[in-house]
C-alpha positions in Angstrom: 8.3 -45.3 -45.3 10.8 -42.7 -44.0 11.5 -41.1 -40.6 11.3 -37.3 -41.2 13.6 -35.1 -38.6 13.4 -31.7 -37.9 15.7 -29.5 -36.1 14.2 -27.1 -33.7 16.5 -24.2 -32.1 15.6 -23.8 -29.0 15.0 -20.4 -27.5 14.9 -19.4 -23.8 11.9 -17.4 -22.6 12.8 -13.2 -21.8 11.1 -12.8 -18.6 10.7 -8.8 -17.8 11.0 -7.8 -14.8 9.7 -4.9 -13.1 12.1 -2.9 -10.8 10.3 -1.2 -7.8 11.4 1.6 -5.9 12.2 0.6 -2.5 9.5 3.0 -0.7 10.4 0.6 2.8 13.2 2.0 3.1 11.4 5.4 3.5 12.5 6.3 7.0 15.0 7.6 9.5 18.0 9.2 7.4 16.6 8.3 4.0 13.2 10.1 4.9 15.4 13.7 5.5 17.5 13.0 2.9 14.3 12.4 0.5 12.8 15.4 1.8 15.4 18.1 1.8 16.6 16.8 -2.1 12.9 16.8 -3.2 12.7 20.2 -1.8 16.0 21.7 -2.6 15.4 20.3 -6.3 11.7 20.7 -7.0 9.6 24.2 -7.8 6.0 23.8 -8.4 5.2 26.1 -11.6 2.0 27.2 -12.6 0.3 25.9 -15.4 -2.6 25.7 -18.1 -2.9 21.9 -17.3 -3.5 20.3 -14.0 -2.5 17.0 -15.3 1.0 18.4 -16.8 1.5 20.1 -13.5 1.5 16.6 -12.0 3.4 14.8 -14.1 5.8 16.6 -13.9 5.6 16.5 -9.8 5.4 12.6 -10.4 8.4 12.2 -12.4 10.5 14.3 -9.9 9.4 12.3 -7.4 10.1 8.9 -8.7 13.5 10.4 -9.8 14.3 11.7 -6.2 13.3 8.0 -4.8 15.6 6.3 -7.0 18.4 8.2 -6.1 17.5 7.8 -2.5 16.1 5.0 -1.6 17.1 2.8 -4.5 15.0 0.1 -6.4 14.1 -3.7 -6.3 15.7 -6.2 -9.4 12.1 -6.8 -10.2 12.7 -10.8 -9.5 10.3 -12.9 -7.2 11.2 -13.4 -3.8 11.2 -17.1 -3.0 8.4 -17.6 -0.3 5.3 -16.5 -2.6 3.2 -17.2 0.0 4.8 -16.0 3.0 2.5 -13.0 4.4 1.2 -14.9 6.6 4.7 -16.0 8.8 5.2 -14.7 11.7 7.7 -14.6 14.6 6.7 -18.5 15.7 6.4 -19.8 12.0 10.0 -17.8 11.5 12.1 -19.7 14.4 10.4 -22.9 14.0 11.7 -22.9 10.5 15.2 -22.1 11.5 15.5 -24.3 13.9 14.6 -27.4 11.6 17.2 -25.4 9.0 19.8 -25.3 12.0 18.7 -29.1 12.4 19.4 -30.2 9.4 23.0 -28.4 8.7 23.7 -30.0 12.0 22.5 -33.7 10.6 24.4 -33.0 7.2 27.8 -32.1 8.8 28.1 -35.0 11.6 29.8 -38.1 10.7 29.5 -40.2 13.9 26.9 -42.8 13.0 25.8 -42.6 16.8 25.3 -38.7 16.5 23.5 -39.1 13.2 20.8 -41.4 15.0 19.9 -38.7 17.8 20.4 -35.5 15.3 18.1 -37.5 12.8 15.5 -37.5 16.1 15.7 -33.8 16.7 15.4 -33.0 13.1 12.6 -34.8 12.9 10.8 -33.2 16.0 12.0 -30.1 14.6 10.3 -30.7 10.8 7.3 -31.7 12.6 7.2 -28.7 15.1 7.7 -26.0 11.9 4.8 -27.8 9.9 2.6 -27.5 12.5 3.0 -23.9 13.2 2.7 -23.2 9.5 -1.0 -24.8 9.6 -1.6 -23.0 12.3 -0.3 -19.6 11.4 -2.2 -20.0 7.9 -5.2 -20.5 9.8 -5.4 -18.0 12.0 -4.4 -15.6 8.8 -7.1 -17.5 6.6 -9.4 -16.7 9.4 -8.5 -12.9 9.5 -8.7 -12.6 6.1 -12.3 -13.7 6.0 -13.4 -11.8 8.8 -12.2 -8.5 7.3 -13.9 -9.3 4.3 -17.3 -9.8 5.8 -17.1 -6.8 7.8 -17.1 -5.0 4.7 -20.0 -5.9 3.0 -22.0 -6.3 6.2 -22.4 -3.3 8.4 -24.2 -5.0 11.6 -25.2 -1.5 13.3 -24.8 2.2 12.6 -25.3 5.3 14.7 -28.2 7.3 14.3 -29.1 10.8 14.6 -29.9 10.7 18.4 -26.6 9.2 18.3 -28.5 5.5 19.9 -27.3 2.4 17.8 -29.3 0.5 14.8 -29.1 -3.0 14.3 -32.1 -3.8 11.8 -31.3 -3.5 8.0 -34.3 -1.3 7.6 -33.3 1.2 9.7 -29.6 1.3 8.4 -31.0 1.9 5.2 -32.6 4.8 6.1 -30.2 6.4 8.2 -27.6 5.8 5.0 -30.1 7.5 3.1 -31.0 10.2 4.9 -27.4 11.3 5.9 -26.3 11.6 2.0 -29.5 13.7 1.4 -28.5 15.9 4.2 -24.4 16.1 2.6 -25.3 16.8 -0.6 -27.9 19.7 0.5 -25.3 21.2 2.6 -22.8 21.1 0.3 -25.1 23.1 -2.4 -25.6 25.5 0.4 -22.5 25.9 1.9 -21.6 27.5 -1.8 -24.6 29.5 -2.2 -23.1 31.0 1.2 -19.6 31.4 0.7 -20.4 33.5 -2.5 -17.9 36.1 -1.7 -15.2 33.7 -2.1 -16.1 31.7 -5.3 -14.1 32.3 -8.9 -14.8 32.0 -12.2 -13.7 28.5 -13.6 -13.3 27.6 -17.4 -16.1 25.4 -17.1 -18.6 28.4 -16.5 -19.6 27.1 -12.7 -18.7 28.9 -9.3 -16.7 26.9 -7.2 -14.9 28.0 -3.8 -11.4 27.3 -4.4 -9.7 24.5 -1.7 -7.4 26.6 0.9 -4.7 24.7 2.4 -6.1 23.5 5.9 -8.6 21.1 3.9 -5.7 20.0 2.1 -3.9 19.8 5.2 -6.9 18.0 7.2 -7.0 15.2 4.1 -3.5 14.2 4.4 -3.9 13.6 7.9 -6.9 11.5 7.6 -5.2 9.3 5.0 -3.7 6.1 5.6 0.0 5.5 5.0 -0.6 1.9 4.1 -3.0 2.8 0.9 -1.9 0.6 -2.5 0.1 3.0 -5.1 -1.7 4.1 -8.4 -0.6 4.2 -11.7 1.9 6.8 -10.5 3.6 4.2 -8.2 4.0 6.9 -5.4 2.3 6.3 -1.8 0.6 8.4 0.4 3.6 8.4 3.0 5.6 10.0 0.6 3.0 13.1 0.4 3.0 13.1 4.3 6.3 13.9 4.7 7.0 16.4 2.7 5.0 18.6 5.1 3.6 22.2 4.1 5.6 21.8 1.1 3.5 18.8 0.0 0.3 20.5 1.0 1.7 24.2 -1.0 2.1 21.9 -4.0 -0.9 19.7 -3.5 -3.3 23.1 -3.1 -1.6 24.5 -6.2 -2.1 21.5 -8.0 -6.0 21.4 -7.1 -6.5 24.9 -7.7 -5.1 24.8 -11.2 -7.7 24.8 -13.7 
């Protein structure tokens, strides 16, 4: 019998990180300075391809933000789990970390005894308004979540409230028979304004007050696509957003 050894190197694990632009600090000075070097640098051209066109917006934009508002190293924060502190949950915690540097640095054995008391009121103050705080989140949470895949009551057409299922039903389905018949006949009337698209249907091109009336109805707290850019940033670029955004849509 032999013992058999093997040598293994030993290699550490590349972890890639992500950078991410710091859209937060999108505000004050940074938002005018965004704007006016977005502006000052940026010139919607015309093209045969929408989604060139935006690309091209895209990578502007992203190029802009860097400059401006700068970008995250990519690494994890160290509280994974901490939206949902607050103010409470935030000063209890410091003042059991205050505690604690106050314990560590005393050398009287007397002191030690009382600070050791505080710091353990303190500890036991900071855990319980971390259950708490996580509760009352937990609880949030869940009651936004059943609010949207239960709608309780509904207006109807004499504008009187529905609370039976039945009747929710067939208001929801009578109001998207109505939208998609006006919206048939809405472009049978506006005929004078239609053009000619490369698909071979009539469509009424989108003017710049729909535009305009979307971004206002947007959220500015909507999650980023693909493109990593957030509604804000469309928002405050003003009618030059929307003059970009209505060329954009109107390209074929």
């Amino acid at each position: 019998m032999a013992d058999i050894g093997f040598r293994k190197m030993l290699t550490e694990r590349v972890r890639n990180f992500r950078p991410r632009i710091r859209w937060g600090n999108l505000k004050d000075d940074n938002l005018s300075l965004f704007k006016d070097k977005l502006v000052s640098s940026t010139l919607v051209q015309l093209d045969e391809d929408s989604n060139h066109m935006w690309e091209t917006l895209a990578k502007k934009i992203t190029q802009v933000a860097k400059e401006t508002l700068g970008v995250t190293t990519g690494k994890p924060s160290g509280h994974k789990e901490s939206w949902w502190w607050n103010k409470i949950v935030q000063d209890k915690i410091r003042d059991k970390q205050e505690s604690f540097r106050e314990l560590m640095r005393c050398t009287d054995d007397r002191e030690r005894v009382r600070l050791r008391e505080v710091y353990k009121r303190a500890k036991k103050e900071a855990k319980k308004a971390v259950s708490e705080a996580k509760n009352t989140a937990y609880k949030q949470m869940e009651r936004r979540r059943q609010d949207l895949y239960a709608v309780k009551f509904i207006k109807g057409e004499d504008r009187h409230l529905l609370v039976k299922e039945h009747d929710i039903r067939l208001r929801w389905k009578t109001y998207s028979h109505k939208l998609f018949k006006s919206g048939s006949a809405h472009q049978q009337q506006n005929g004078d304004t239609m053009v000619h698209l490369r698909n071979n249907c009539y469509c009424r091109r989108i003017t710049q007050e729909e535009v305009r009336n979307a971004l206002r109805k947007m959220g500015k707290a909507k999650a980023v696509g693909t493109d990593n850019i957030l509604i804000k940033v469309l928002k405050c670029l003003g009618e030059e957003g929307v003059i970009w955004l209505t060329t954009l849509f109107t390209t074929t």
